[in-house]
N, C-alpha and C positions, 0 to 999 in steps of 0.2 A: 621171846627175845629177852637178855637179860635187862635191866634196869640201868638204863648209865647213868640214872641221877641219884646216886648214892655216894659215897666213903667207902675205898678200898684200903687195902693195907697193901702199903709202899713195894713189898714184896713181889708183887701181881702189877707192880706200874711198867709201862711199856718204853721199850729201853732203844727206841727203835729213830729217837729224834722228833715225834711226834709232839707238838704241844698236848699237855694236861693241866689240873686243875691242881694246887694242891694245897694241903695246910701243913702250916710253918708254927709247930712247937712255940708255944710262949716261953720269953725268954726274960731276963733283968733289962733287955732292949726294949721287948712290949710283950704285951697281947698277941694271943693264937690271930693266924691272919691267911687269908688266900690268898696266893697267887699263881701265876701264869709261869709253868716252868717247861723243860725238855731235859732228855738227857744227850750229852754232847759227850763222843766218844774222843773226844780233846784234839788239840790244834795247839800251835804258833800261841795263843792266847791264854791255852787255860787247861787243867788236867782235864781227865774222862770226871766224867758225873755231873751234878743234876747244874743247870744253869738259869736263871731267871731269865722268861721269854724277852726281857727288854736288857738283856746285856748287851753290847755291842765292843769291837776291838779295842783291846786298850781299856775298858771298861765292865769288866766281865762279874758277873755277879752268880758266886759259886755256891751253893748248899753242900753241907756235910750229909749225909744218910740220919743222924742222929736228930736234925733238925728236924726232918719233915716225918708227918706224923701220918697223913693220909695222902690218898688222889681219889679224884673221879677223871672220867673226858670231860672232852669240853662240849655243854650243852647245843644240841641244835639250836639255832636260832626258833625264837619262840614272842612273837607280839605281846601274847599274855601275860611271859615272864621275866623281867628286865631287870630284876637285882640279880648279884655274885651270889651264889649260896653262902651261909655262914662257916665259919672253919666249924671244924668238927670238935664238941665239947666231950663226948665221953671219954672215959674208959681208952685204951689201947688194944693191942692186939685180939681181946677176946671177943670183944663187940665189932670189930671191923669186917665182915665176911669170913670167920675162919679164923686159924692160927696163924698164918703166914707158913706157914709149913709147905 
């Protein structure tokens, strides 16, 4: 079985409305940072692409593709493990599983 507690490349994230995990490029706003996203094939609300899991109408919190730097899933629940993983500090596309290709 693959590992889903890793850092993928955005490429390979599932386009399907599913919550993932992802990390959010540091910017002059902040620091590299996780969050809870989906992608939303767009509405009344907001175009197609990626939207933070806590948007809600009228309130929609949209990602460019440029922003976001990795994904994983979202972990099982796990008693043992109860922190966010860290956003992901390396490198870009060549460390993340692949090329993105």
């Amino acid at each position: 079985m693959d590992d889903p507690i890793r850092w993928r490349h955005m490429a390979g994230a599932p386009k399907d409305g599913s919550r993932i995990l992802v990390t959010i490029r540091p910017s002059e706003q902040g620091q590299a940072e996780v969050d809870l996203a989906y992608w939303s094939s767009g509405d009344q609300f907001g175009a197609e692409g990626w939207r933070a899991s806590d948007s809600s109408p009228g309130r929609v919190i949209e990602y460019a593709e440029p922003e976001l730097k990795c994904w994983m899933p979202m972990p099982s629940a796990n008693l043992d493990r109860t922190a966010i993983p860290s956003p992901w500090e390396g490198e870009d596309a060549e460390q993340l599983n692949g090329s993105g290709i």
